[in-house]
C-alpha positions as CSV (number, residue, x, y, z in Angstrom):
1,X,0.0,0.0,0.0
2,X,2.5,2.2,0.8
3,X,4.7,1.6,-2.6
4,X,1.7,2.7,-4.1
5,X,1.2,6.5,-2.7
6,X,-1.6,5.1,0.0
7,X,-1.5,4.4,4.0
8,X,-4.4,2.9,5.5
9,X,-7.8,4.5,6.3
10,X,-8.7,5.7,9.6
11,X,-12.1,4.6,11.2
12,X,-13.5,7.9,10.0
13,X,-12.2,7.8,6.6
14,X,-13.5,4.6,6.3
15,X,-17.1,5.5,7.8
16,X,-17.5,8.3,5.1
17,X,-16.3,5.7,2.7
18,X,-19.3,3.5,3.0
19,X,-21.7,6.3,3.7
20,X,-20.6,7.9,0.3
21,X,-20.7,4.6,-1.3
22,X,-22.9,2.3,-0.3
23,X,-23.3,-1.0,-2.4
24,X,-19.2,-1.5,-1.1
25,X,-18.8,-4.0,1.1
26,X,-21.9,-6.2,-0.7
27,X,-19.7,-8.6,-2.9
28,X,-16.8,-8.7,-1.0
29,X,-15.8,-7.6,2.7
30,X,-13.3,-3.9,3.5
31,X,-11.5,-4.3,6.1
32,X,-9.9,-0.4,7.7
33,X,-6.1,-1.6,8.8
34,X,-5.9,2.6,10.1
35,X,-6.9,1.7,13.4
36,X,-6.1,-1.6,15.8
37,X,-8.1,-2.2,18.9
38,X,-7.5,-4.8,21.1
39,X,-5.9,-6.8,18.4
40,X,-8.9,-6.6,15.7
41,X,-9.6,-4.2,13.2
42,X,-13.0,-2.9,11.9
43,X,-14.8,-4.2,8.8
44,X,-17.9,-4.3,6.5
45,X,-19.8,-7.8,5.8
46,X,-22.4,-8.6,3.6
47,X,-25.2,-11.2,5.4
48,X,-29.1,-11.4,4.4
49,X,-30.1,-8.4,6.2
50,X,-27.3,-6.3,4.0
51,X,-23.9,-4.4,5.3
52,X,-22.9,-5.2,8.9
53,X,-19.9,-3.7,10.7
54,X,-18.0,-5.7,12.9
55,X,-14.6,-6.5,14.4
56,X,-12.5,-8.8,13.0
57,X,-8.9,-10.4,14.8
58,X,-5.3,-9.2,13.3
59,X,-4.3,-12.9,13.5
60,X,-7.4,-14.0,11.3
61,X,-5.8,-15.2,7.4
62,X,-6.9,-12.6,5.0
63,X,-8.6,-14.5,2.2
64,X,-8.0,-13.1,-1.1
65,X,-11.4,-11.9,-1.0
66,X,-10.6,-9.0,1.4
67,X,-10.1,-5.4,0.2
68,X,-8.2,-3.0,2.2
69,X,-9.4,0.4,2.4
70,X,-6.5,2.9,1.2
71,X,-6.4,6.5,1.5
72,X,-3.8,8.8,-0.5
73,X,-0.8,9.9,1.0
């Protein structure tokens, strides 16, 4: 991320992310690497009811499925 002019999103940045655009998150999950808590990090699901945001563990294995949410430098 960082090779590429980007640093990870900050909870905010990432909460006006997904207000400002919200069908992200419904075909694959975001993850915000900005801000560690307690060894987890926020993220956006999809499940029936729609978007969900929970916490998920720094130790889980990232999937190839995940997106990272970057912010420009």
């Amino acid at each position: 991320m960082d090779v590429e002019g980007f640093r990870p999103a900050q909870p905010i940045e990432f909460l006006t992310f997904l207000a400002k655009n919200p069908s992200e998150g419904l075909n694959y999950p975001i993850i915000c690497l900005g801000h560690i808590w307690n060894d987890t990090v926020p993220g956006v699901w999809k499940n029936q009811a729609g978007r969900w945001l929970a916490f998920n563990s720094c130790k889980a294995a990232w999937s190839g499925g995940y997106r990272f949410l970057g912010v420009r430098k």
